[in-house]
C-alpha positions in Angstrom: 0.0 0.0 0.0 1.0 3.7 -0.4 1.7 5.7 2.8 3.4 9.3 3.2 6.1 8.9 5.3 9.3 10.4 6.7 12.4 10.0 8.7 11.8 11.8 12.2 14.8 14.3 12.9 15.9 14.5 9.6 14.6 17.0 7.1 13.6 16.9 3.5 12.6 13.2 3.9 8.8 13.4 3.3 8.0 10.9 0.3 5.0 8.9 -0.9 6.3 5.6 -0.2 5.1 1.9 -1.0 4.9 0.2 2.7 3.5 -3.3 3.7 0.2 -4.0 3.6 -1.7 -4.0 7.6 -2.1 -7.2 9.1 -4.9 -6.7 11.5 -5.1 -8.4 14.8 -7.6 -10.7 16.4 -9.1 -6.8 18.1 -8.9 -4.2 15.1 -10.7 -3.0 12.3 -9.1 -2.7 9.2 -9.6 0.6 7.3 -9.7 2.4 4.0 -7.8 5.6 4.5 -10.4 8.3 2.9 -8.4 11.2 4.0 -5.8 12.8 6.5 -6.1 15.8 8.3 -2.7 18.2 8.0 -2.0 20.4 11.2 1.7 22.2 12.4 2.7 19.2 14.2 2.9 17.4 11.1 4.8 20.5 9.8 7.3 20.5 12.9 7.9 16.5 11.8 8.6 17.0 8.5 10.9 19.8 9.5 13.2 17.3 11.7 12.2 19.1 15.0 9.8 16.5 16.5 9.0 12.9 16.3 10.0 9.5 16.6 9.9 6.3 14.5 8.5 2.8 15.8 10.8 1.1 17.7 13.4 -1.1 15.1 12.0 1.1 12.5 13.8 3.5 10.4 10.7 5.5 9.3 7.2 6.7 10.7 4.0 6.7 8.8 2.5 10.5 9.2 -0.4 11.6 10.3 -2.9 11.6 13.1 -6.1 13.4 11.7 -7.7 10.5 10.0 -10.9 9.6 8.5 -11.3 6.3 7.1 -13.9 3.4 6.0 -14.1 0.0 8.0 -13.4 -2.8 5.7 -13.3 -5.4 8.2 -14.3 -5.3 11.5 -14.3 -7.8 14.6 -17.3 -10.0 15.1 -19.3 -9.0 17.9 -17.7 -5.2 17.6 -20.8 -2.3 17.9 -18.6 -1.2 14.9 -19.7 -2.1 11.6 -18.4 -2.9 7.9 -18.9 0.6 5.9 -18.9 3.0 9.0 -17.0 6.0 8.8 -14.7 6.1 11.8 -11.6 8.0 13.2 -9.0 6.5 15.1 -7.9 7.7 18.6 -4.5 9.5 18.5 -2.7 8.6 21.6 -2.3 5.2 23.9 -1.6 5.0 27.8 2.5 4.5 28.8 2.6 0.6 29.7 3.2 1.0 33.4 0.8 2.9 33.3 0.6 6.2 35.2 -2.5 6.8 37.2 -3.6 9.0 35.0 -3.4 6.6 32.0 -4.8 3.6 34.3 -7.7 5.6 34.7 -8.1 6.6 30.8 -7.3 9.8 30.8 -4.1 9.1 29.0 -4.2 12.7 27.6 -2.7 13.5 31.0 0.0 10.9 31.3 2.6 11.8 34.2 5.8 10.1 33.0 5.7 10.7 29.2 5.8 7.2 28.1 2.5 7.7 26.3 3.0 6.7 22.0 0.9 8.3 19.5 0.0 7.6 16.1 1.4 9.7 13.2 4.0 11.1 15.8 5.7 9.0 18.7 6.6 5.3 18.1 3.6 4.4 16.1 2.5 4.5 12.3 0.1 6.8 11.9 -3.0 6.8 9.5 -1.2 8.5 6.7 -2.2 5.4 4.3 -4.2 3.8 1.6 -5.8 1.4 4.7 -4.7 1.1 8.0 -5.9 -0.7 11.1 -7.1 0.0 14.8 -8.0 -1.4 17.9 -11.4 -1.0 18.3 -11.4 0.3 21.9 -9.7 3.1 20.0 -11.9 3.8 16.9 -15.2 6.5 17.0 -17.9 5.7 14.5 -19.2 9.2 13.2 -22.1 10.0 11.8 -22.5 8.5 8.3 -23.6 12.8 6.6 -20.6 14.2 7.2 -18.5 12.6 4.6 -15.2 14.3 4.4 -15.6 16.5 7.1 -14.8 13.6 9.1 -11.4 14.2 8.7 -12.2 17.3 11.5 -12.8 14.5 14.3 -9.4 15.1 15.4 -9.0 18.7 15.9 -12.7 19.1 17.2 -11.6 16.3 20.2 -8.8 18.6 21.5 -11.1 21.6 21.6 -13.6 19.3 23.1 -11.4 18.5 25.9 -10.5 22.3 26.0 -14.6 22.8 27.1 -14.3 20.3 29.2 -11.8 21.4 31.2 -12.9 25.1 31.2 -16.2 23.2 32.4 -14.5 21.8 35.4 -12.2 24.5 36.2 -14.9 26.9 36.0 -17.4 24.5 38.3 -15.2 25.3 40.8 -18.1 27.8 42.1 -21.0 29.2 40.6 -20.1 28.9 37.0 -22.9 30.9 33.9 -20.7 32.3 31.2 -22.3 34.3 28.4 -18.9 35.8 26.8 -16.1 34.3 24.8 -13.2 35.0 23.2 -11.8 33.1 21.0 -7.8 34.2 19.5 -6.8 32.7 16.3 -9.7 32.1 13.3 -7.5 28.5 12.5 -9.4 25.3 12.9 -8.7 25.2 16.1 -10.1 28.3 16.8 -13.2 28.0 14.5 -14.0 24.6 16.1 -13.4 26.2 19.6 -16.1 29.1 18.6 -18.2 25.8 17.0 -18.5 24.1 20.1 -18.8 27.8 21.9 -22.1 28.3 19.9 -23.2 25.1 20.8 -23.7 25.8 24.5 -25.6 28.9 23.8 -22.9 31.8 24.4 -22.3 34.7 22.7 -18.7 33.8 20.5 -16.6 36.7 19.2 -13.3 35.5 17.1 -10.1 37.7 17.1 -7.8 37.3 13.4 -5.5 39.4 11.7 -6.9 38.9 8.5 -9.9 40.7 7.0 -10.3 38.7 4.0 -10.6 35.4 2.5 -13.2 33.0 3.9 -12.3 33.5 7.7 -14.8 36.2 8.5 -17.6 34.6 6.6 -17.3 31.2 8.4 -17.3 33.5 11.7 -20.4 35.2 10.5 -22.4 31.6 9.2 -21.4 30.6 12.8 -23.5 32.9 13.9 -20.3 34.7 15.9 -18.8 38.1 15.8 -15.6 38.4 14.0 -13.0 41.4 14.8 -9.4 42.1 13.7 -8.7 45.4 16.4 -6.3 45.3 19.1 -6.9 42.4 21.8 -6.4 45.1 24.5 -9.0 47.0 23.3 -11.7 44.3 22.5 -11.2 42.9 25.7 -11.9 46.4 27.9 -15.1 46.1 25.5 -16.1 42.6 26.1 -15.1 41.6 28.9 -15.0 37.9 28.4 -16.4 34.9 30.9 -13.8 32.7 29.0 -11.2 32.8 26.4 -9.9 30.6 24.4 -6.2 31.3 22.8 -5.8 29.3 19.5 -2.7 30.8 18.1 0.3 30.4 20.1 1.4 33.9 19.1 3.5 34.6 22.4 2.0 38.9 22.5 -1.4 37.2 22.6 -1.2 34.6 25.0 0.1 37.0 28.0 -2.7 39.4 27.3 -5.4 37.1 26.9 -4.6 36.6 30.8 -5.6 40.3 31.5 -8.7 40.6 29.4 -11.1 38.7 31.3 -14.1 39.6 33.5 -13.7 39.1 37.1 -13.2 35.3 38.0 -12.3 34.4 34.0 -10.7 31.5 32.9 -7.9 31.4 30.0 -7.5 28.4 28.1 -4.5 28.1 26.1 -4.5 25.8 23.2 -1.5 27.1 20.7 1.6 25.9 20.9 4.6 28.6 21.1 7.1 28.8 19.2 10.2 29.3 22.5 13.4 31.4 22.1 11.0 34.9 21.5 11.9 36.9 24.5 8.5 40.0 25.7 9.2 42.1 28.1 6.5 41.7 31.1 5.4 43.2 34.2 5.2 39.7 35.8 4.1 41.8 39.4 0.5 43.0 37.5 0.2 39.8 35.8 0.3 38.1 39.1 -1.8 41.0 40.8 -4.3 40.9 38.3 -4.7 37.2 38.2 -5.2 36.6 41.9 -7.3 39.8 43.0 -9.7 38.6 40.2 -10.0 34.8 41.0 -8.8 34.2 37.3 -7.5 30.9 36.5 -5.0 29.5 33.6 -4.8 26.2 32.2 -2.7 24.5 28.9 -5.1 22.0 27.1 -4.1 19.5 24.1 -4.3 16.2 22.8 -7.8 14.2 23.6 -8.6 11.0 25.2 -11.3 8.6 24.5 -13.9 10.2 26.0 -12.9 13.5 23.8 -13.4 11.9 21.2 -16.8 10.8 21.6 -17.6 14.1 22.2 -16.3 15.5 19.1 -18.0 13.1 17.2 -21.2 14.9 19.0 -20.4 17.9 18.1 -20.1 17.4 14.5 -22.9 15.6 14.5 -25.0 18.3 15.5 -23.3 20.8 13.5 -24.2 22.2 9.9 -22.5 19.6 7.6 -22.1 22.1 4.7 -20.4 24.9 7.4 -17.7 22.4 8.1 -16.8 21.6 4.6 -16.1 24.8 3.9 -13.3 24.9 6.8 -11.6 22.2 4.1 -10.0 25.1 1.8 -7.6 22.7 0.0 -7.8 18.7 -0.9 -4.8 17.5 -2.4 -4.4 14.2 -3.5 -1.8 11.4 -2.6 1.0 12.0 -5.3 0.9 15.6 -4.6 1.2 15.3 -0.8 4.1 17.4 -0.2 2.1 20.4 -1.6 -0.7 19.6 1.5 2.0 20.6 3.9 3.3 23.5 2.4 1.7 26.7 3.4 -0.7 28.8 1.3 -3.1 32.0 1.2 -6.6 31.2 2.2 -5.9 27.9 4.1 -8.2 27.3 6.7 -7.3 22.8 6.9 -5.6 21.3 4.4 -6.9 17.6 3.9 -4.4 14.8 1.6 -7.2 13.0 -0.3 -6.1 9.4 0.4 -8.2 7.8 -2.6 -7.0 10.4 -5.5 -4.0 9.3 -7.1 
């Protein structure tokens, strides 16, 4: 079968390359690969910085945004032949931690963890691939290709979940967020933010292309002014960060209500030095009762509700987040960078 694939800390080493055929076990579905999700982590792999090959292994199978079609499934599994189904990114260490004994492997303590497409396992970068079936989510059969947005929607479904929990912590009824960052990420954080009801602004630099009409369909409020400003004006419940950008991060901390909650879910790029007045950062977050949390990656249970959330959403909104298809010969174009992206999907049956 064809898979992209690519030597972890090397560069230039992304190829379309012929690879042996899966060999499922006595517990997994085998798959046709319909279509792989491309995100910056994939980017930071190809680029040498980040990831690692299966152990005795030379090479690692990319990708972790999958979409795919059961061929073959496990008899007596509530997963069928023909369902559309995304596979789980990351597995529990095998001590395990406490936090991975208790399925929340998202959290795992001593960084044994593997995940597909990225650390010691193949990912679903392929023509057909298998998965454990305790690690496969059926989605709903209408959404078609915009399956391949099961991925990204699971970390932002965690991100709720913990602002959910963090803000539980007393009397919780936001009505405001913030979301930075019109990326998928941020456009499936404002998704899931109009799903529970609350009133969803979106903060981008750009004031063309399709970013500001997806806001608008969404039924949210897109701006491109100064976060300093928008935030005296809104006064934000919650906000969500969704673009790593290292300015942004430190004043999303300020610009929230009394008793707000800032969830970052961009990674930064380190080595930028800002200066910051650390004393009214600190102030400000404790005389207010704000709280700060980091959220990525998904677990199971993140999963399944991602799969919710798209369920419930408009089908033909979340095609339109896929700006670009590119098909399998052509995959190094997918990762390279282009005006107007919004996600970037490698079609994994067009040749």
């Amino acid at each position: 079968m064809r898979a992209v694939t690519v030597h972890p800390g090397r560069t230039s080493t992304l190829a379309v390359s012929e690879v042996t055929d899966p060999d499922p076990g006595p517990r997994d579905l085998l798959v046709d690969g319909l279509a792989l999700g491309v995100c910056g982590t994939d980017r930071e792999i190809i680029s040498g910085g980040y990831g690692w090959a299966p152990p005795g292994q030379d090479h690692l199978v990319l990708g972790h945004e999958s979409l795919g079609r059961v061929r073959q499934a496990p008899p007596g599994s509530d997963i069928a032949v023909g369902d559309l189904v995304a596979g789980v990114v990351r597995r529990p260490d095998p001590v395990p931690c406490g936090a991975c004994a208790h399925g929340q492997f998202d959290m795992c303590r001593n960084g044994r963890y593997t995940e597909r497409g990225i650390k010691e396992i193949d990912g679903y970068g392929s023509t057909s691939w298998t998965v454990d079936v305790d690690y496969a989510v059926p989605l709903d059969p209408g959404l078609d290709q915009a399956g391949v947005l099961m991925e990204p929607t699971s970390v932002v479904a965690k991100a709720w979940d913990q602002i959910d929990r963090v803000g539980n912590r007393a009397w919780f009824e936001p009505r405001t967020v913030l979301v930075t960052g019109a990326g998928p990420i941020g456009l499936l954080a404002a998704l899931l933010g109009t799903q529970r009801g609350l009133d969803v602004h979106i903060l981008d630099v750009v004031t063309g292309g399709p970013k500001p009409r997806l806001v608008a369909d969404l039924g949210a409020t897109y701006h491109h002014e100064g976060l300093e400003k928008l935030g005296r004006e809104l006064q934000p419940d919650i906000v969500v960060e969704a673009t790593g950008v290292g300015r942004l991060v430190l004043d999303a901390m300020t610009v929230t209500g009394p008793y707000g909650i800032v969830c970052l879910t961009g990674v930064s790029t380190p080595g930028r030095r800002l200066a910051v007045d650390a004393g009214g950062l600190n102030r400000e977050v404790v005389l207010e009762n704000d709280a700060l949390l980091g959220s990525v990656n998904a677990n199971l249970t993140h999963f399944r509700m991602a799969a919710e959330a798209l369920a419930k959403a408009d089908h033909g909104w979340l095609n339109r987040l896929i700006s670009r298809r590119v098909p399998l010969s052509r995959a190094e174009e997918a990762f390279e960078r282009q005006d107007g992206d919004v996600k970037v999907v490698l079609d994994l049956e067009q040749d």
